[in-house]
N, C-alpha and C positions, 0 to 999 in steps of 0.2 A: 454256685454260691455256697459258702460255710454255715452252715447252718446254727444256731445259738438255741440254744434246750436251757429254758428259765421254767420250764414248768414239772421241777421236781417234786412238790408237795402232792401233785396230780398222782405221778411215777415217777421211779427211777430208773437210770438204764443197769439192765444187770451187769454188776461185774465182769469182765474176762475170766477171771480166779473160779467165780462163783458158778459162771456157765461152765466150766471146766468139769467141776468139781459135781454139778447136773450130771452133764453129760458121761460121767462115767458110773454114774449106778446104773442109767439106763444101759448105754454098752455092756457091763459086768454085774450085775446083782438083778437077775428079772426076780425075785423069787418076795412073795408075798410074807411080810412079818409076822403073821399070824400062825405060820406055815414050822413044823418042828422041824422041815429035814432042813439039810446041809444049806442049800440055795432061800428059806426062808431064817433060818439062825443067821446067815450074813445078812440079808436086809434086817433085820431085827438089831444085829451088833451095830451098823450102821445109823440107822434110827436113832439109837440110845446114845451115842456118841454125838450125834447131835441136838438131841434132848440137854446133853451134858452142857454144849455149848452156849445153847440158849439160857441156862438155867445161871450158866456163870456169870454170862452177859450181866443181867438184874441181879442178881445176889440171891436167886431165890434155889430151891433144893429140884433136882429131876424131875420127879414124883410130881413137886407142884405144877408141872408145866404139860398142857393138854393142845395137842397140834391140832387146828384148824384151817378150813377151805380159805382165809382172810378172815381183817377186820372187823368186817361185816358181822360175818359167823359170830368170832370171837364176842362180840356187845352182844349179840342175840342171844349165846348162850350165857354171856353172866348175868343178863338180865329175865330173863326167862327161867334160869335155872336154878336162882337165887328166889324168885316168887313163889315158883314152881315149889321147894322146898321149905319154905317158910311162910304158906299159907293159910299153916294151923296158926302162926305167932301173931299173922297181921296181913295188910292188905295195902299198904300207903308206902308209895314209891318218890323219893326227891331227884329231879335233878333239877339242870339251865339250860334258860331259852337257846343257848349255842353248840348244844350238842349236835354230832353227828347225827342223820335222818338213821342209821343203822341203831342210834339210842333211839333217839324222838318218834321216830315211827313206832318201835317197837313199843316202846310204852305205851303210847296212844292206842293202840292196838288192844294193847291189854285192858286199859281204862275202859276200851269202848266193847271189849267182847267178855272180857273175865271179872267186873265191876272192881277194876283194882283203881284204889284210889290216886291222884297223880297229883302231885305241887311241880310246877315250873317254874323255877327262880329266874328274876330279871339280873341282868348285869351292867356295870355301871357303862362308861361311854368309852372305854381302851378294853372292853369286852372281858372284864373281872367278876367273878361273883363273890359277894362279902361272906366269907367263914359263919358268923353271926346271923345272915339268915340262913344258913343252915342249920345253924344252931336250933332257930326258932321253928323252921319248919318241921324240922322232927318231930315224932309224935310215940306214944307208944305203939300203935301202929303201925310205925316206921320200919322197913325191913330192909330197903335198897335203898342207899343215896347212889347218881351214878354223876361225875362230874369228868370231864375229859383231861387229859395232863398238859395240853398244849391245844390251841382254836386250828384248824386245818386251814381255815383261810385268811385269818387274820393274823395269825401266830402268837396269841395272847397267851400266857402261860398261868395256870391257874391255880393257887395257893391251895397247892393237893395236901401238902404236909399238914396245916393248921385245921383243914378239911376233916381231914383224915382223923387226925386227935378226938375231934368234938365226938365221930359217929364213934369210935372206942370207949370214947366216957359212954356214950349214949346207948353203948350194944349191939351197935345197926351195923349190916355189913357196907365196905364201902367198894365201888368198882369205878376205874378212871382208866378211860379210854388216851392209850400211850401211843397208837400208833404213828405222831407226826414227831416223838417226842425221844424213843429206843434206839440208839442209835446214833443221835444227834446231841442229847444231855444224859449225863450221869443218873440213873435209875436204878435206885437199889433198895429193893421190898425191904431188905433186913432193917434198911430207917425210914423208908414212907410206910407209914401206916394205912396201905391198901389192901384189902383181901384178892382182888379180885384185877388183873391188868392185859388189856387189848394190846395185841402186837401185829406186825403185818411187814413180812418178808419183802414188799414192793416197794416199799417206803426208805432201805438201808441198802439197795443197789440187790436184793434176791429177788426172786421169779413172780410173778402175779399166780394167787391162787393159793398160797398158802399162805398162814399164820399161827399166831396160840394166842391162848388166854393162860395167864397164871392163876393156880387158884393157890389160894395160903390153904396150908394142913390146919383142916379143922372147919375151915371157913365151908356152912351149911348148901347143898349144893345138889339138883337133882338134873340127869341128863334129860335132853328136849327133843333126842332123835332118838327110836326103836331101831334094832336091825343087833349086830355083834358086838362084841362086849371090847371095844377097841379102847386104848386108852384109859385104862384104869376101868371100863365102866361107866364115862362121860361122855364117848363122841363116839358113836355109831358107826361104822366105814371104817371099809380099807384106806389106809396111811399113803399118802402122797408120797413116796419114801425119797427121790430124788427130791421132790422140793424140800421137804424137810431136812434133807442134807445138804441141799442149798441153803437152805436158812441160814441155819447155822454156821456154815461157812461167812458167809451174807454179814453175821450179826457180831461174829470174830471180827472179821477187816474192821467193819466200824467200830467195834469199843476199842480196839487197839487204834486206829487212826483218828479217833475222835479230837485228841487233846491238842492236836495241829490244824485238821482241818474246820473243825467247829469256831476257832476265831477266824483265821482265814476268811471263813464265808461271812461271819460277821460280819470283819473290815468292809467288803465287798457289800453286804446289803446297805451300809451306810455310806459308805462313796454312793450305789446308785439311790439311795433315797435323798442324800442331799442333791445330788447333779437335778433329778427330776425337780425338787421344787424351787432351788434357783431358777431353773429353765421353761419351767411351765408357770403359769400363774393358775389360781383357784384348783389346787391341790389339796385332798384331804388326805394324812395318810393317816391309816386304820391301825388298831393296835395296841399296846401298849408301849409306849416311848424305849423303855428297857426291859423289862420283863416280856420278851419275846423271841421265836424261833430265831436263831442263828441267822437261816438264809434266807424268811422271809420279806417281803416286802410288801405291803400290801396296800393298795392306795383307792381315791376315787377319786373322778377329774372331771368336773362339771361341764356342762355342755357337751357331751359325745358320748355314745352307747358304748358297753363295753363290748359288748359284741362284735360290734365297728371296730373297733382298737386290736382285736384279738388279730382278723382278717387282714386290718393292713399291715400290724405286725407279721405276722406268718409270711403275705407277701415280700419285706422286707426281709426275711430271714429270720424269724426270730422268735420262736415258740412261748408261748404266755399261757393266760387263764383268766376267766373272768372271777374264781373262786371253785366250789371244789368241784370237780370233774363228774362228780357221777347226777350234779342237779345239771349240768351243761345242756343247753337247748332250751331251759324252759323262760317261761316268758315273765316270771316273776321275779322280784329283785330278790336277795337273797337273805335268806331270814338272820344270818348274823349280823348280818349289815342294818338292819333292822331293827334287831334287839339292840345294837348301840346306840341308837336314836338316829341315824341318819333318813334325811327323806329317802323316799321313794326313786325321786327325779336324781337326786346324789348318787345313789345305790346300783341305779341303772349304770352309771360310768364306773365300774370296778375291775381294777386292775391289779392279778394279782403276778407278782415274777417271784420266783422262786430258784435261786440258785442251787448246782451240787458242784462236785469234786471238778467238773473240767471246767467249771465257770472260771473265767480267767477275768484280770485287769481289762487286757484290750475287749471282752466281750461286756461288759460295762462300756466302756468307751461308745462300743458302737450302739447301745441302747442309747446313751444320752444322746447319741446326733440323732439318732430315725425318729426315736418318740418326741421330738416336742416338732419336729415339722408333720409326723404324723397326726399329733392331737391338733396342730396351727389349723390344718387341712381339711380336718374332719369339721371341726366350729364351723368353719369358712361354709361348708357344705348346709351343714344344719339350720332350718329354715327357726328356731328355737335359741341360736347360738349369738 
């Protein structure tokens, strides 16, 4: 059986190019960047050449760009390191209910061990937050707004720029979590007014495990790990040096193949959003109508678990998600789904497909026959349905 991989927002597969281009620092460059002689000067020219990469990608300068383990990382340290450093100025952090749990946790963390104060902005029902209360929620207090550039599981994209503006007027730093969004849309710090942006190598067809955060020169900023003085002085650790050469390799193919493949997958996400709600009946699809990821798709479909949908998809051939990969197994609906006002029983049926680069015509095709005698099947079963 041909297997169909729709759950690109989860991961992506790594390139051939990009695994290539791995696999020969490890072959040829073992030597540590930190290192003066011969064999750490080549990992270090390497490294930097791909620093170069990245930094062209977004518009932003070398220097700005600080390589980390992932996404993850990357929120923790602009969040952390941004508090961390301006906790003589203030104490009061903004973000919305839809952020990654990589923001959300971490904030909450901090509210609840370091008395830092926290506003959670609601968002309207296509998962937006109004510019205007951020406006209001700022305070002089205000140190961190953190707002994401794109919903991971909804694909809601979220008005960073007008965002962005207020916390300038206002002084505050701003940080917006990019990584569902580098790669797939035009990103360039020289015109979003962000200090602070999350990226992540996994997300653009490179390796899982590495990422960056850009900081802007100048933008207030204290490291969150002890240990060597790697990276300017920001991230502690020895340098992933093949992945970070993957990155960038990674981060090149896609801003150079963007401007073909990103409608492409468009086109593709709305053939299968429209086939799905011709063919299914009590379809909710999540989102924002237009302001949203290229290849997302993200739906709910009343009467069946998503859970259920995922397993007989998979049996069928055909890899999905119920939303984002790293909350998978739990038995809660999912708090974006939530924050847009969807019940509870709605939210349970979340279906998210997510197309990349090999998503083809006929691989749509064959979602719209399986899934609605899938969902027909599942009802049928459901003592609820």
């Amino acid at each position: 059986m041909r297997r169909i991989y729709l759950d690109h927002a989860a991961t992506t597969p790594v390139d051939p190019r990009v695994a290539e281009a791995m696999a020969a620092v490890y072959r040829d460059a073992p030597g540590n960047p930190s290192s003066i002689h011969d064999e750490g000067r080549q990992a270090r020219a390497l490294m930097d050449t791909a620093r170069e990469r990245v930094a062209a990608a977004i518009g932003a300068e070398p220097s700005e760009i600080v390589f980390t383990s992932g996404g993850t990382e990357a929120d923790n340290l602009a969040v952390r390191g941004t508090v961390a450093a301006l906790r003589h100025k203030g104490d009061h952090v903004v973000t919305t209910a839809i952020e990654h749990h990589a923001v959300l946790d971490t904030v909450s963390e901090l509210e609840r061990e370091q008395n830092v104060r926290l506003t959670v902005l609601p968002v309207d029902r296509y998962g937006r937050v109004d510019p205007e209360d951020v406006r209001e929620a700022i305070t002089a207090r205000t140190v961190l707004v953190s707002v994401m550039h794109a919903n991971n599981e909804i694909g809601t994209i979220e008005p960073i720029a007008e965002i962005g503006r207020i916390c300038r007027e206002r002084n505050v730093v701003f940080h917006s979590d990019a990584v569902q969004t580098v790669g797939a849309l035009e990103v360039d710090v020289r015109r979003l007014p962000v200090d602070l942006l999350s990226l992540n190598a996994h997300k653009f067809y490179g390796p899982k495990g590495v990422g960056a955060l850009y900081v802007r020169k100048g933008t207030p900023f204290a490291r969150i790990q002890t240990g060597g003085g790697q990276e300017r002085d920001r991230r502690a650790g020895t340098e992933n040096v093949a992945g970070i050469v993957a990155m960038g390799a990674a981060l090149e193919i896609a801003t150079r193949e963007r401007a073909i493949e990103s409608p492409r997958l468009a086109r593709l996400r709305d053939l299968l959003l429209s086939g799905v709600r011709d063919a299914i009946d009590d379809v909710v699809v999540n989102g924002h109508p237009t302001e949203r990821l290229p290849n997302n798709a993200s739906l709910c479909v009343r009467g069946v678990q998503g859970e259920s949908l995922i397993v007989a998809l998979d049996l069928a051939g055909i890899a999905a998600s119920s939303g984002a990969a790293c909350t998978t197994g739990s038995l809660e609906p999912s708090h974006v789904l939530l924050a847009i006002g969807l019940s509870r029983e709605l939210a349970q049926g979340s279906l998210r497909l997510t197309l990349g680069r090999a998503t083809t015509d006929e691989d749509v095709d064959v979602v719209l026959g399986e899934l609605p005698r899938i969902v027909s099947r599942l009802r049928a079963a459901s003592p609820v349905a």
